[in-house]
KEVO-992144 format. One record per residue: residue number from 1; residue in three letters; x, y, z of N, C-alpha, C, O in turn. Coordinates in Angstrom, 3 decimals. Layout:
PT,i,aa,neast,nnorth,nup,caeast,canorth,caup,ceast,cnorth,cup,oeast,onorth,oup
PT,NUM,ALA,X,Y,Z,X,Y,Z,X,Y,Z,X,Y,Z
...
***
This chain:
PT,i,aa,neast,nnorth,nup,caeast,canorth,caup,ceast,cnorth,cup,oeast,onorth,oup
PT,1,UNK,4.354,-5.786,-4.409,5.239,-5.509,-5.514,6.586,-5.090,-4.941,6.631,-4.369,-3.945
PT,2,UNK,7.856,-5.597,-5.645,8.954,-5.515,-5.107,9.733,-4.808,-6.213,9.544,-5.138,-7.384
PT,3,UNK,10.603,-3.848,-5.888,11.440,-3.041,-7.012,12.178,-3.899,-7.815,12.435,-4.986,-7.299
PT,4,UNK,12.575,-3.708,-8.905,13.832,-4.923,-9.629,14.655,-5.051,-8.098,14.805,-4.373,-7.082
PT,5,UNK,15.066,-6.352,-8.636,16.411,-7.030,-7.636,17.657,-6.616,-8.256,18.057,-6.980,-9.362
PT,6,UNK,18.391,-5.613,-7.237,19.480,-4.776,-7.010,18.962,-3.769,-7.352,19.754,-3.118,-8.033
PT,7,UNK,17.599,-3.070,-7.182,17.533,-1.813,-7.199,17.969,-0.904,-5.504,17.487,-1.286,-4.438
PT,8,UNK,18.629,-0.087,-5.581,18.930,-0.223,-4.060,17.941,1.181,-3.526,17.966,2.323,-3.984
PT,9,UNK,17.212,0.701,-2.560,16.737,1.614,-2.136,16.564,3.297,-1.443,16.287,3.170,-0.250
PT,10,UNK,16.644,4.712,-1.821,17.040,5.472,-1.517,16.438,6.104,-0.415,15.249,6.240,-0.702
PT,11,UNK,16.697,6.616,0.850,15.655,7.347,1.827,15.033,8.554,1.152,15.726,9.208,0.373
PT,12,UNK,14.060,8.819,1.340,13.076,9.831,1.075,13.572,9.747,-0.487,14.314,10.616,-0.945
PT,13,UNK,13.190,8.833,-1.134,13.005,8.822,-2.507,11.793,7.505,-2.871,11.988,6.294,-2.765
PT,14,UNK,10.806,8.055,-3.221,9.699,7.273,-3.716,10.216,6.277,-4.687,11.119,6.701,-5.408
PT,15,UNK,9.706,4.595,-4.932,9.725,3.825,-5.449,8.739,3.378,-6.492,9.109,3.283,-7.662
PT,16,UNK,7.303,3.053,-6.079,6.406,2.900,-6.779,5.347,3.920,-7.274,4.569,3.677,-8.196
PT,17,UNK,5.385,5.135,-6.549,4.945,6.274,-7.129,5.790,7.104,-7.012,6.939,7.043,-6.575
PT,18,UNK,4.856,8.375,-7.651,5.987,9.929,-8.047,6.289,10.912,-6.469,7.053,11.841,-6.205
PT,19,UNK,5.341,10.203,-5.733,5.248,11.062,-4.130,5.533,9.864,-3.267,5.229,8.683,-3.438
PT,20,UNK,6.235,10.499,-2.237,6.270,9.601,-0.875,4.979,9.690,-0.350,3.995,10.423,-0.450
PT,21,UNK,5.370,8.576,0.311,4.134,8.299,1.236,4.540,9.110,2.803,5.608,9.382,3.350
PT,22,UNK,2.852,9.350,3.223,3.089,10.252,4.765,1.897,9.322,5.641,0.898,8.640,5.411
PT,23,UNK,2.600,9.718,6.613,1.383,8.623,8.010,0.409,9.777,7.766,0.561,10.950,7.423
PT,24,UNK,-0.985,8.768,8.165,-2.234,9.566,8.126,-3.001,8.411,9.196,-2.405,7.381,9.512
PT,25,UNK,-4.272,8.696,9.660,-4.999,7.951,10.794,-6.206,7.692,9.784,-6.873,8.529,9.175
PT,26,UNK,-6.320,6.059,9.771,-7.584,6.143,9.244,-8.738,5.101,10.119,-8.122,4.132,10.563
PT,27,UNK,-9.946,5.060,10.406,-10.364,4.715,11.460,-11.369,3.772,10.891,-12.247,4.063,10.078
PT,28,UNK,-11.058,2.254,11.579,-12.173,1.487,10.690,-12.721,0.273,11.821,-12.240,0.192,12.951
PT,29,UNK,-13.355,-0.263,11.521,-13.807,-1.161,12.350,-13.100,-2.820,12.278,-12.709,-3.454,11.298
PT,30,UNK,-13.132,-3.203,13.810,-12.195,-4.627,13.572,-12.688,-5.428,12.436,-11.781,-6.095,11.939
PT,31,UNK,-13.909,-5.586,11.828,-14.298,-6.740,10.487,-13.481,-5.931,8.935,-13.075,-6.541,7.946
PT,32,UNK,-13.447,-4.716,9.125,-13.144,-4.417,7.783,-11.372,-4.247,7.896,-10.735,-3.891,6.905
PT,33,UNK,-10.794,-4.504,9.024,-9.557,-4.489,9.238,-9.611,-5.616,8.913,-9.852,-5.778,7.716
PT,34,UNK,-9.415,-6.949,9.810,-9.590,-8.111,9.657,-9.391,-8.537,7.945,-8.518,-9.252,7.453
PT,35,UNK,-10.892,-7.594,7.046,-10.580,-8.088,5.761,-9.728,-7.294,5.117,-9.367,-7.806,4.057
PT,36,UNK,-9.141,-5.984,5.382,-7.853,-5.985,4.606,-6.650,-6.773,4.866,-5.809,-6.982,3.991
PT,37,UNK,-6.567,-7.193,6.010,-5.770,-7.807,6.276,-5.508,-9.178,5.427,-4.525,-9.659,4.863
PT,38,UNK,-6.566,-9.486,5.571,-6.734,-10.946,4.365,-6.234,-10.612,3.042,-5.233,-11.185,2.613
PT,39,UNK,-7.063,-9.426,2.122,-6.562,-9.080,1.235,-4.716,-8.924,0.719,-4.122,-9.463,-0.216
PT,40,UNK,-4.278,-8.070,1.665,-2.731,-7.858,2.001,-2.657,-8.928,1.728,-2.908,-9.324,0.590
PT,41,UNK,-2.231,-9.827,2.852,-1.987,-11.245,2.587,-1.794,-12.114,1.470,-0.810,-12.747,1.088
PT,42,UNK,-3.622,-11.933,0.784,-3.329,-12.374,-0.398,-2.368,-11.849,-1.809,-1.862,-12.417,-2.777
PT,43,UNK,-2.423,-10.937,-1.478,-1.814,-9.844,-2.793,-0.322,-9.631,-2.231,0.289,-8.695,-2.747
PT,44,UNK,0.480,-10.524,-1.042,1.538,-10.492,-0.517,1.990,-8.998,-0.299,2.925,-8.539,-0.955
PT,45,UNK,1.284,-8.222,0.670,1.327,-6.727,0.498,1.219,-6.375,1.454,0.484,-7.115,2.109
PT,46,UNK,1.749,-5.168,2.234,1.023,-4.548,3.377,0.241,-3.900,3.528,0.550,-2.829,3.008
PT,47,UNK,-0.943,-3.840,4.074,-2.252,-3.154,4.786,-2.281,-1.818,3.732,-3.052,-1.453,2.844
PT,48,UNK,-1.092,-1.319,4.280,-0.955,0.293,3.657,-0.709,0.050,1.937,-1.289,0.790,1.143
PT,49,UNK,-0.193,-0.574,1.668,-0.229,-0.634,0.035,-1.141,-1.087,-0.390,-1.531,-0.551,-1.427
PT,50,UNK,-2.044,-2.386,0.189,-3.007,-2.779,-0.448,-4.413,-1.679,-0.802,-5.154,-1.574,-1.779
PT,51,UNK,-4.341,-1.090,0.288,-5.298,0.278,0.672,-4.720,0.989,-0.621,-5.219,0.965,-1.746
PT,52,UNK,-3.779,1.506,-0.292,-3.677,2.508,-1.257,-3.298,1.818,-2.859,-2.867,2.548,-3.751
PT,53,UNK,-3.485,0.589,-3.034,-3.949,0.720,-4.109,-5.277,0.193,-4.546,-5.626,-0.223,-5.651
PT,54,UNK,-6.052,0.326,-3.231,-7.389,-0.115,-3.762,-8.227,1.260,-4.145,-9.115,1.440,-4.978
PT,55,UNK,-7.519,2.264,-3.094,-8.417,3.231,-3.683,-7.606,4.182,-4.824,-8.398,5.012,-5.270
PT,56,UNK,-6.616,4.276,-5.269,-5.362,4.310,-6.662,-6.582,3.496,-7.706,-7.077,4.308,-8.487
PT,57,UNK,-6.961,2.535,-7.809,-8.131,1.907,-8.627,-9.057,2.286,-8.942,-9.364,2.417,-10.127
PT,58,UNK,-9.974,2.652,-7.716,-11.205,3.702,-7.912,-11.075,4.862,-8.476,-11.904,5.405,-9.206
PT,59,UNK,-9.727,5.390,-8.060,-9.969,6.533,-8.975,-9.236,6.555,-10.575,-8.959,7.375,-11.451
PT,60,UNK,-9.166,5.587,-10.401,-8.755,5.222,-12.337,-9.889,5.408,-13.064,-10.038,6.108,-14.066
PT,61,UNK,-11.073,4.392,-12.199,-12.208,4.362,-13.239,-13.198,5.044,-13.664,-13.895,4.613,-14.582
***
């Protein structure tokens, strides 16, 4: 997901949620990397967004 076109981007100002995002370590094995990676891909996204909105989902439901 991409902000409107000419939204201009601000440093340390969140875009798609109400909080910035912070580095964290998360530890997984090369097959389940591998398939986020695919996922990303498909959903034209990076690793880290796709993640976080897969689990942003789970806790919807």
């Amino acid at each position: 997901m991409q902000p409107s076109k000419g939204k201009k981007r601000i440093r340390n100002q969140p875009i798609f949620y109400d909080e910035m995002k912070e580095r964290h370590m998360v530890v997984i094995t090369p097959t389940a990397w591998r398939k986020l990676l695919a996922l990303a891909i498909d959903a034209n996204l990076s690793a880290s967004e796709c993640l976080e909105r897969i689990i942003r989902d789970i806790d919807s439901e």
